[in-house]
Backbone as JSON, one array per atom type, in Angstrom:
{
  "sequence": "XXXXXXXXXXXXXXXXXXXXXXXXXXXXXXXXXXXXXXXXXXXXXXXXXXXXXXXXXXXXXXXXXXXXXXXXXXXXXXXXXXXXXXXXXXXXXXXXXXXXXXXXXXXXXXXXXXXXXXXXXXXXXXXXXXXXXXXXXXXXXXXXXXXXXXXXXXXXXXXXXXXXXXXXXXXXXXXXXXXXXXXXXXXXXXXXXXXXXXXXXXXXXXXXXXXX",
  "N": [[69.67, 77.23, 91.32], [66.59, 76.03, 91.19], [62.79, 76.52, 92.06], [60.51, 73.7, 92.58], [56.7, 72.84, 92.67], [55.28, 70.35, 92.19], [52.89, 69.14, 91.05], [50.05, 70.26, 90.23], [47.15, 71.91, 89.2], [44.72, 73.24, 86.93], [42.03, 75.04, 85.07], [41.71, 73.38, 83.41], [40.97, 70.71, 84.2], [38.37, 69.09, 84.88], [38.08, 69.32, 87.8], [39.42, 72.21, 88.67], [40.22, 75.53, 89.01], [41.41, 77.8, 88.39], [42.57, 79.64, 85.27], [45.08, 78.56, 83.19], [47.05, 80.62, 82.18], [46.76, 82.05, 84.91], [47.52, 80.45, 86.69], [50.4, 80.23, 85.96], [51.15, 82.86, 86.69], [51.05, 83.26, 89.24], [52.58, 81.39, 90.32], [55.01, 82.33, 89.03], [55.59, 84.61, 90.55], [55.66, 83.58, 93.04], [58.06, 82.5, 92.77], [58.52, 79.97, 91.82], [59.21, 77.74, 89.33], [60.36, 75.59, 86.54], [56.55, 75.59, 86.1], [54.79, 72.89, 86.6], [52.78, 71.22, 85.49], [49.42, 69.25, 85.4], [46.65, 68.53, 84.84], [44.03, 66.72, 84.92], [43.71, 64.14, 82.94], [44.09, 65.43, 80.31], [46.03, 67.7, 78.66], [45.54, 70.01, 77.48], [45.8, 72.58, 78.96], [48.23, 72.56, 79.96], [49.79, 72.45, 77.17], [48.86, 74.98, 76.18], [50.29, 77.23, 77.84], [52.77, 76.39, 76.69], [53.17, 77.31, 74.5], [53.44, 79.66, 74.33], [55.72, 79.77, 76.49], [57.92, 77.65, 76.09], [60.03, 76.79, 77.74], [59.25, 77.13, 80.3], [57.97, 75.41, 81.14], [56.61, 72.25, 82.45], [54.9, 69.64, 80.61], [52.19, 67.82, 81.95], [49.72, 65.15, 83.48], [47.37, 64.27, 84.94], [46.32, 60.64, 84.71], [43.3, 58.86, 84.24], [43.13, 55.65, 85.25], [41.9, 52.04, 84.62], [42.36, 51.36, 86.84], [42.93, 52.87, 88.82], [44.47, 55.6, 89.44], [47.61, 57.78, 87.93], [50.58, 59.71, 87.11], [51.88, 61.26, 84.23], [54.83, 62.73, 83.54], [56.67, 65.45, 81.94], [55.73, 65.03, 79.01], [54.43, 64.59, 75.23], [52.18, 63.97, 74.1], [49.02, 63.53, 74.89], [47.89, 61.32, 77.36], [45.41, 58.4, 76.85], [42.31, 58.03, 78.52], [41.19, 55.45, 81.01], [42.68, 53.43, 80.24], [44.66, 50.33, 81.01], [46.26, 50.61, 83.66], [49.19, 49.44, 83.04], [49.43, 49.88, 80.6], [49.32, 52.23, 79.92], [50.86, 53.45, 81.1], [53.24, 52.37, 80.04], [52.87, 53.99, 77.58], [53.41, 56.88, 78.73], [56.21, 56.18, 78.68], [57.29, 55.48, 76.28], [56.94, 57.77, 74.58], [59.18, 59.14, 76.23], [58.69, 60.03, 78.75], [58.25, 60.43, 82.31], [57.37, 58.51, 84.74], [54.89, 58.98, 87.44], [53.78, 58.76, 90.84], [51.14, 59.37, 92.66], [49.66, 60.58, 95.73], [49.89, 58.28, 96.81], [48.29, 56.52, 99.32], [46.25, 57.93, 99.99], [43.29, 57.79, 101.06], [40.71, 59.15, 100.32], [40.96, 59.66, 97.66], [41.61, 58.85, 94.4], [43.2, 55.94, 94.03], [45.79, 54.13, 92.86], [45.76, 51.13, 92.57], [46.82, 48.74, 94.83], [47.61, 46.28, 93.75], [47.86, 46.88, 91.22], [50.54, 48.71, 91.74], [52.17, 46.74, 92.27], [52.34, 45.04, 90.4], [53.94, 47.68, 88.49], [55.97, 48.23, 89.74], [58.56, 48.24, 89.25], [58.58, 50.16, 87.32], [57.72, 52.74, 88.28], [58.79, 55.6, 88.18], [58.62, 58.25, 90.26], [58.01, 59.23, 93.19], [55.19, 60.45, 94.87], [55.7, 61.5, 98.09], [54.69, 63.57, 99.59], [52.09, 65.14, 99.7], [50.33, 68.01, 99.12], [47.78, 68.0, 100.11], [46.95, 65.78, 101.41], [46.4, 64.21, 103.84], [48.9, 63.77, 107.34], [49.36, 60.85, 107.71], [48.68, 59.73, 105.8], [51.17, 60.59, 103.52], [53.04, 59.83, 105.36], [52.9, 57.19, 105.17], [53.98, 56.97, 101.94], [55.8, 57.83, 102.09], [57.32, 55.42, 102.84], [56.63, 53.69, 100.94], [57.75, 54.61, 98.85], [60.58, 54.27, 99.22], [60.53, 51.21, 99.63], [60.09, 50.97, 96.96], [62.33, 52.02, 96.07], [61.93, 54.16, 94.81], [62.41, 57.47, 93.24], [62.0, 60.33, 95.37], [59.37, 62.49, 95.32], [57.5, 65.87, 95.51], [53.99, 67.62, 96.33], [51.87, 70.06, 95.58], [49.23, 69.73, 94.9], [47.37, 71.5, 94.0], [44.32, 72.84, 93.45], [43.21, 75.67, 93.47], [44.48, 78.93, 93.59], [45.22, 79.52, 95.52], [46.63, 77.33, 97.02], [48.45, 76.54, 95.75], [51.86, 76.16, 95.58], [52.23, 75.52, 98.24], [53.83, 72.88, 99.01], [56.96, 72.91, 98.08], [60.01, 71.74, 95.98], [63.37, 71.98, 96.25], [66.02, 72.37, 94.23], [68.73, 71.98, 92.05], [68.71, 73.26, 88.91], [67.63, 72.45, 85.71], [67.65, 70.16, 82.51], [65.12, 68.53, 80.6], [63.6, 64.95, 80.61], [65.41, 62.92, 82.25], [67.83, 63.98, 82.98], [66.58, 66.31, 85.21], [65.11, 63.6, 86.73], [67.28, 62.66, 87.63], [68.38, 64.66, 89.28], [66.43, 65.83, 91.07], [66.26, 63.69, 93.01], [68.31, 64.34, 95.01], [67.28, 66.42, 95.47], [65.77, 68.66, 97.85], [62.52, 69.02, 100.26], [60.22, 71.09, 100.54], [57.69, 72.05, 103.41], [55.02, 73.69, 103.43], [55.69, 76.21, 103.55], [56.51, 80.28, 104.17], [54.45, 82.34, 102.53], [54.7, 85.13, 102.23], [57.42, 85.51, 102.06], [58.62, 83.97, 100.04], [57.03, 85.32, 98.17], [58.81, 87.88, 98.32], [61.35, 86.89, 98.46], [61.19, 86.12, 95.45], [60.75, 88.59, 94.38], [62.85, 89.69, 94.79], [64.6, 88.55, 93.05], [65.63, 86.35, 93.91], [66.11, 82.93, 95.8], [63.89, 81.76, 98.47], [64.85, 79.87, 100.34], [63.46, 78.4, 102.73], [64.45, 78.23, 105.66]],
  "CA": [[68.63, 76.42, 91.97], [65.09, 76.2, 91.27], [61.33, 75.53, 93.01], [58.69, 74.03, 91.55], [56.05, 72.41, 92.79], [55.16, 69.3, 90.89], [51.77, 68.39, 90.88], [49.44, 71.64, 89.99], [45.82, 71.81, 88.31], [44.11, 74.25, 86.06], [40.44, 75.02, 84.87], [41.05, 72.57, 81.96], [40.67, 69.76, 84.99], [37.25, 69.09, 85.21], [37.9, 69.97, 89.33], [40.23, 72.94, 88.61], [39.35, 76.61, 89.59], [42.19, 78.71, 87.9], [43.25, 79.7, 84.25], [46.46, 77.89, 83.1], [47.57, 81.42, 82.85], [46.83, 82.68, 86.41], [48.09, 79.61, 87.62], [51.85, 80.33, 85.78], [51.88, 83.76, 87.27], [51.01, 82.97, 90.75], [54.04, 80.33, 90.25], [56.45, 83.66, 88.93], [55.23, 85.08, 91.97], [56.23, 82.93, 94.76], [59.41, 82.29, 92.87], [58.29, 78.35, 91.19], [59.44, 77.09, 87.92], [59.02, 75.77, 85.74], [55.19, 74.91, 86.16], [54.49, 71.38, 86.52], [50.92, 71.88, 85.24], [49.73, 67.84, 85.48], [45.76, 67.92, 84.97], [43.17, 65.44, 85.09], [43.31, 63.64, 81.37], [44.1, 66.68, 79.15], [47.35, 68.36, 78.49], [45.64, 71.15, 76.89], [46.07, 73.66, 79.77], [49.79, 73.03, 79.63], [50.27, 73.0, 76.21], [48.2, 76.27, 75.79], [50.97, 77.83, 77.98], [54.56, 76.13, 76.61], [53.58, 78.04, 73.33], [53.89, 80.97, 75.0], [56.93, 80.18, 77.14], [58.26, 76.68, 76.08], [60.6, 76.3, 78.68], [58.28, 77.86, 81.26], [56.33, 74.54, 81.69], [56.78, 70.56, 82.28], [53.56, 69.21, 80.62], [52.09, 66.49, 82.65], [48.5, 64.54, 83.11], [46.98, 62.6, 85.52], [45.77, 59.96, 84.14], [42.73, 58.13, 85.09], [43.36, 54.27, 84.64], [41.38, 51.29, 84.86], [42.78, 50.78, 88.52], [43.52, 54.15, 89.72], [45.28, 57.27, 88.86], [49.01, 57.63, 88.28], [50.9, 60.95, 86.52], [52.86, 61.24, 83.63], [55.23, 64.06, 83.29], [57.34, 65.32, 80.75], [55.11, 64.58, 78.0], [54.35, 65.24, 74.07], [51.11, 63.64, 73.54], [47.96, 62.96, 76.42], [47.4, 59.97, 77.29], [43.5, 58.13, 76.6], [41.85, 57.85, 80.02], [40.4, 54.63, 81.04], [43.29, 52.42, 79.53], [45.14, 49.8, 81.95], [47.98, 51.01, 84.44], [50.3, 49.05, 82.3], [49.57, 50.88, 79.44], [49.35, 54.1, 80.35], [52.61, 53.3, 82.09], [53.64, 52.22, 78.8], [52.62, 55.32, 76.81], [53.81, 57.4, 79.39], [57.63, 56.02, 78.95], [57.18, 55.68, 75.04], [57.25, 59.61, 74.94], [60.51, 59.72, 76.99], [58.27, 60.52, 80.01], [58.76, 60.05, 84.04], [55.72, 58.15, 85.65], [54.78, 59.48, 88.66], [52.92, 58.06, 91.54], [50.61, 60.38, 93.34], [48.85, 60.21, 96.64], [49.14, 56.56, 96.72], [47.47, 56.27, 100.39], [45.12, 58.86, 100.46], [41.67, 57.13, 100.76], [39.91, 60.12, 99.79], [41.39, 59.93, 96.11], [40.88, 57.33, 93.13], [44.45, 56.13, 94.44], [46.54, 53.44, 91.99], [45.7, 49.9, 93.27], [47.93, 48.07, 95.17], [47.93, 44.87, 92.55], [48.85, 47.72, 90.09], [51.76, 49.4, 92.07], [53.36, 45.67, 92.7], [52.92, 45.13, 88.9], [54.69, 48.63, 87.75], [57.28, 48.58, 91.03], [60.32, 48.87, 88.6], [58.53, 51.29, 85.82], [57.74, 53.83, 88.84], [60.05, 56.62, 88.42], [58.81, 59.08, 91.56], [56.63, 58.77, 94.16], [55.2, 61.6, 95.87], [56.23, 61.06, 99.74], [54.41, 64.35, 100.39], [50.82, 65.91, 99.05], [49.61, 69.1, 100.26], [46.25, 67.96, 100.22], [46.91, 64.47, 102.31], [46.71, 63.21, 105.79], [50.18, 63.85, 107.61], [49.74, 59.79, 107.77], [48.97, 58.71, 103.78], [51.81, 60.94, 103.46], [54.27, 59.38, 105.77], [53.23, 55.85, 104.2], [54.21, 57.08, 100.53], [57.08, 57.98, 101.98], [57.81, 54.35, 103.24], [56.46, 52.61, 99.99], [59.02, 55.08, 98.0], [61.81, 53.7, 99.79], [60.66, 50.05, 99.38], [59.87, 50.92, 95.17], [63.55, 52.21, 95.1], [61.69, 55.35, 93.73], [62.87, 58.87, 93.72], [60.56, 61.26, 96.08], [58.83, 64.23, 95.09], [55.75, 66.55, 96.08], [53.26, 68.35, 95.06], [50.64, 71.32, 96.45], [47.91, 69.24, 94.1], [46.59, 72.68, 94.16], [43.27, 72.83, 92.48], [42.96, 77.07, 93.26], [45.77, 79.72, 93.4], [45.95, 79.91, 97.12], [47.03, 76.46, 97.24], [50.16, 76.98, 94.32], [53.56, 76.35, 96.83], [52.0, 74.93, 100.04], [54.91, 72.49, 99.42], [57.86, 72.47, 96.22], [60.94, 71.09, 95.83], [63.86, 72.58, 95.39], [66.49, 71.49, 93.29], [69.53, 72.31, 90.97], [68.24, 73.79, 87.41], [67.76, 70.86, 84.98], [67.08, 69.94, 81.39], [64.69, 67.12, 80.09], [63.18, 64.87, 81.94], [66.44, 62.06, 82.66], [68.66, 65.44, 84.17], [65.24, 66.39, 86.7], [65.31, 62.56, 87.49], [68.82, 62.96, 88.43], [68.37, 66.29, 90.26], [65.52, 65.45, 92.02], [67.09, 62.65, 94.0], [68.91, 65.44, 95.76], [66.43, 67.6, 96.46], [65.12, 68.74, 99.6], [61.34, 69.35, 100.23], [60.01, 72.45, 101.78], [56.89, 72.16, 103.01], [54.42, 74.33, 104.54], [56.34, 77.46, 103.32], [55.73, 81.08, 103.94], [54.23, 82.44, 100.94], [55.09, 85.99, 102.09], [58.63, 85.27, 102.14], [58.35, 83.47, 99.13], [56.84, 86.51, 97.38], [59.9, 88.59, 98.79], [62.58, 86.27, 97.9], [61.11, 85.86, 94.57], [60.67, 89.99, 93.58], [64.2, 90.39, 94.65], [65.37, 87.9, 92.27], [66.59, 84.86, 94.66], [65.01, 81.66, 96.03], [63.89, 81.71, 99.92], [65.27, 78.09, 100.81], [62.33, 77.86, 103.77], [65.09, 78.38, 106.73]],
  "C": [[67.24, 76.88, 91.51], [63.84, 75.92, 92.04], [60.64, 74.9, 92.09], [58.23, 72.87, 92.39], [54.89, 71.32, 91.78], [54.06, 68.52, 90.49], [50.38, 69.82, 91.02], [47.81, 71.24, 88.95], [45.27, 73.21, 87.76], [42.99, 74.25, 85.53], [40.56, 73.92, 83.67], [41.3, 70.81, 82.88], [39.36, 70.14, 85.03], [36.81, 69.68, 87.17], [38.57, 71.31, 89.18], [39.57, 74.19, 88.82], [40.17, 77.84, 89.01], [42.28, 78.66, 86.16], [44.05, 79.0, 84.08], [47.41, 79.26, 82.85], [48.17, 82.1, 84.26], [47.55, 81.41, 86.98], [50.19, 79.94, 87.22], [52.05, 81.94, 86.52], [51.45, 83.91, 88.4], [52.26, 82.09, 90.83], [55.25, 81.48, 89.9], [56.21, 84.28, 90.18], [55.7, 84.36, 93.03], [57.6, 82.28, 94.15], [59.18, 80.76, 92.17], [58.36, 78.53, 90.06], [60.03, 76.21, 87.55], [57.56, 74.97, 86.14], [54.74, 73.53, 85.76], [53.05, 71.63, 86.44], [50.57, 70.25, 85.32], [47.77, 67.97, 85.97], [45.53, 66.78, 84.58], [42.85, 65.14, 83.48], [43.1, 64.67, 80.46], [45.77, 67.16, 79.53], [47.34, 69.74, 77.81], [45.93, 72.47, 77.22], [47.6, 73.89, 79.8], [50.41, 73.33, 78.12], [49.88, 74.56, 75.55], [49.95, 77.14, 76.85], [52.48, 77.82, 77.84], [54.21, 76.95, 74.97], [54.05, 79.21, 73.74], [55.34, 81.11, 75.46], [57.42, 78.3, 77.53], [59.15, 76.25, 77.24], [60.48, 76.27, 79.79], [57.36, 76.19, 81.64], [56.78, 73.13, 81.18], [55.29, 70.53, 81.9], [53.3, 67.97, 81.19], [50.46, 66.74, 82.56], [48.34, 63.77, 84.17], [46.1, 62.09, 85.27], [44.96, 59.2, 84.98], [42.63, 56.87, 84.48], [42.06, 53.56, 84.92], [41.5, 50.86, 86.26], [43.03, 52.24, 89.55], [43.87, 55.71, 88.82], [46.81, 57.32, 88.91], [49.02, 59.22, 86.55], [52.23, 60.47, 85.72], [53.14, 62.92, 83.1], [56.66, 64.09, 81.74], [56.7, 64.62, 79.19], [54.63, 65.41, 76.67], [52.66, 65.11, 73.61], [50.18, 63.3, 74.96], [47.99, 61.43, 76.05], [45.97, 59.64, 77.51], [43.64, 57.91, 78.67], [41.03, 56.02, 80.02], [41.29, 53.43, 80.52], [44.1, 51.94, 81.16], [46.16, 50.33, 82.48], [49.11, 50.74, 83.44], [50.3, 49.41, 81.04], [49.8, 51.92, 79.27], [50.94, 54.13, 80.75], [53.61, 53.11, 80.63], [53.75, 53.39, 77.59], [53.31, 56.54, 77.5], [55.78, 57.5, 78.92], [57.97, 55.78, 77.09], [57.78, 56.54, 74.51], [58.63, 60.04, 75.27], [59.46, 60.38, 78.29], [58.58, 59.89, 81.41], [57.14, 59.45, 84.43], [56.12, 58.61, 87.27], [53.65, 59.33, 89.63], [52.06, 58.93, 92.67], [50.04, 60.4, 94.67], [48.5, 58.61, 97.09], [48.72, 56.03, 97.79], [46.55, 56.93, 101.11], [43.66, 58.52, 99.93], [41.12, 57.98, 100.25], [39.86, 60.43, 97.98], [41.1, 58.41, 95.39], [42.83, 56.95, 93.34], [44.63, 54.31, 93.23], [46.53, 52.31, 92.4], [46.42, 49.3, 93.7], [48.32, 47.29, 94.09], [48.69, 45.8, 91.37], [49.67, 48.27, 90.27], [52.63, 48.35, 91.84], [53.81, 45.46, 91.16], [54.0, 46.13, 88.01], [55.87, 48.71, 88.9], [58.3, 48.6, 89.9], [59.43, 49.64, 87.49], [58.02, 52.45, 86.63], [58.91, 54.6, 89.06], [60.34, 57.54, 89.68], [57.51, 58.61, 91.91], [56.58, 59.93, 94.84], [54.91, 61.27, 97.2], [55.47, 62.7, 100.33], [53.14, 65.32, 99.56], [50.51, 67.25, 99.9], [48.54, 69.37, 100.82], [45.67, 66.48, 101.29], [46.94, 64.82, 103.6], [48.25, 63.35, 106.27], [50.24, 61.77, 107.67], [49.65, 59.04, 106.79], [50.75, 59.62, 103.95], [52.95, 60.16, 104.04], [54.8, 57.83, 105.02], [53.67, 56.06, 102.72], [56.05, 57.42, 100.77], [58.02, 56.71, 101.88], [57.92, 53.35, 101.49], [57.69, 53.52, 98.79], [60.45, 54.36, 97.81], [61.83, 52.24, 100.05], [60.6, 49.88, 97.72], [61.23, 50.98, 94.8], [63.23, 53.32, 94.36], [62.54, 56.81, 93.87], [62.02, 59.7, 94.2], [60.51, 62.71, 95.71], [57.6, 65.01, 95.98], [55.55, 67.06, 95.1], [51.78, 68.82, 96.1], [49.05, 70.52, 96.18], [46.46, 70.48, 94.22], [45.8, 72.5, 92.61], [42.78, 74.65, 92.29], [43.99, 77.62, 93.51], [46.0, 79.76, 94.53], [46.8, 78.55, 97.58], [48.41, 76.04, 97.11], [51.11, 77.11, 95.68], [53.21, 75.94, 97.56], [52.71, 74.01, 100.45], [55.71, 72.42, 97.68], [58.95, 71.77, 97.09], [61.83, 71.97, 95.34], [65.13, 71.82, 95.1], [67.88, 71.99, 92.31], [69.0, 72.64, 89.59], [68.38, 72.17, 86.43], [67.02, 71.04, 83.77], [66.84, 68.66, 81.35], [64.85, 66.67, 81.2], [64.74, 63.6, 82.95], [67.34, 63.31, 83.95], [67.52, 65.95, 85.33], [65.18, 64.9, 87.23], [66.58, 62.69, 88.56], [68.96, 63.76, 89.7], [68.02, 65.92, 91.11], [65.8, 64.39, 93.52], [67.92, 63.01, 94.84], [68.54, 66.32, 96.44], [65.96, 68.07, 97.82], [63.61, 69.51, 99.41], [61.18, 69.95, 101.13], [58.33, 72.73, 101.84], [55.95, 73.07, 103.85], [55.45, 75.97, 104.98], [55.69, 79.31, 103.52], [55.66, 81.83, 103.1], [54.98, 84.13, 100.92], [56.51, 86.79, 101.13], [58.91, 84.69, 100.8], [58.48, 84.4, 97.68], [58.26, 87.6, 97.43], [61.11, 88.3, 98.01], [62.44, 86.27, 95.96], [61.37, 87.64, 93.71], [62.61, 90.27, 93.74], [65.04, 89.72, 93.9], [65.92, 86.06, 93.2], [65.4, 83.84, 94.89], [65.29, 81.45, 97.91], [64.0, 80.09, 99.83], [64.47, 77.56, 102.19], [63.07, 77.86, 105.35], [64.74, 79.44, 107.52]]
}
């Protein structure tokens, strides 16, 4: 079994506040891998750390569209910023990547337009049903619109500093590429609002605290 927490930021986000280092070993630390690294229109923070430890790290992006924001994970190349949902969505799945739908009712964010969710409803792969940075009530609605998309639900800490890293993952069966983590994922169980202590504990002694 693994954690990871699937929606993470790093100083090479224009909002970001960590290294793309410090952010992977605060993630060995509480026991999360591999690092879903998934800034704001760059991929350079993750690819700076899969040379290091290629299997250590999903590269992902959230992309800022013409309508919103939506995340592509599992990816080889960034995607341009500023291009239409349905492109990006397009480029995204090109790759062999997972689109991934982020915060999609949290007013506070540049959130993915309705007109553009109804348009991509079958090319959304996950939907995150749980932010660590949302409203307990965007949250509950992402959960609802998941389960009318037919999507598969994920989270994500959308930690922008290191204290943030885990405030909710996923955990999951071990998985290669991104089709086998589709798979997985759809199984998972989300743990959120974990204690990090415990976390730290479970993780030095080798195991994975399951949040019970």
């Amino acid at each position: 079994m693994v954690r990871v927490d699937l929606h993470v930021h790093s100083v090479a986000s224009w909002d970001g506040h960590a290294a793309p280092r410090d952010v992977a070993l605060r993630c060995r630390r509480l026991g999360l891998g591999p690092v879903f690294l998934t800034d704001h229109d760059t991929i350079a923070g993750a690819l700076e750390l899969s040379r290091s430890d290629p299997d250590g790290v999903v590269v992902g992006q959230e992309v800022t569209t013409a309508e919103g924001e939506l995340i592509g994970l599992f990816l080889d190349r960034p995607i341009p910023p500023g291009l239409t949902p349905d492109d990006a969505v397009g480029l995204i799945r090109d790759q062999g990547g997972l689109v991934y739908l982020q915060h999609p009712y949290d007013a506070r964010r540049r959130c993915l337009a309705e007109d553009a969710v109804e348009r991509l409803a079958g090319r959304i792969d996950i939907v995150e049903v749980y932010n660590g940075r949302s409203p307990e009530a965007a949250n509950r609605m992402a959960e609802d619109l998941c389960e009318i998309l037919g999507a598969v639900p994920g989270a994500g800490s959308d930690a922008h500093v290191l204290d943030e890293i885990g405030g909710v993952y996923v955990e999951m069966p071990t998985f290669r590429g991104p089709r086998d983590f589709l798979a997985k994922l759809a199984a998972a169980r989300i743990v959120r609002h974990p204690s990090r202590w415990r976390m730290r504990a479970a993780a030095a002694l080798g195991g994975v605290w399951t949040g019970s």
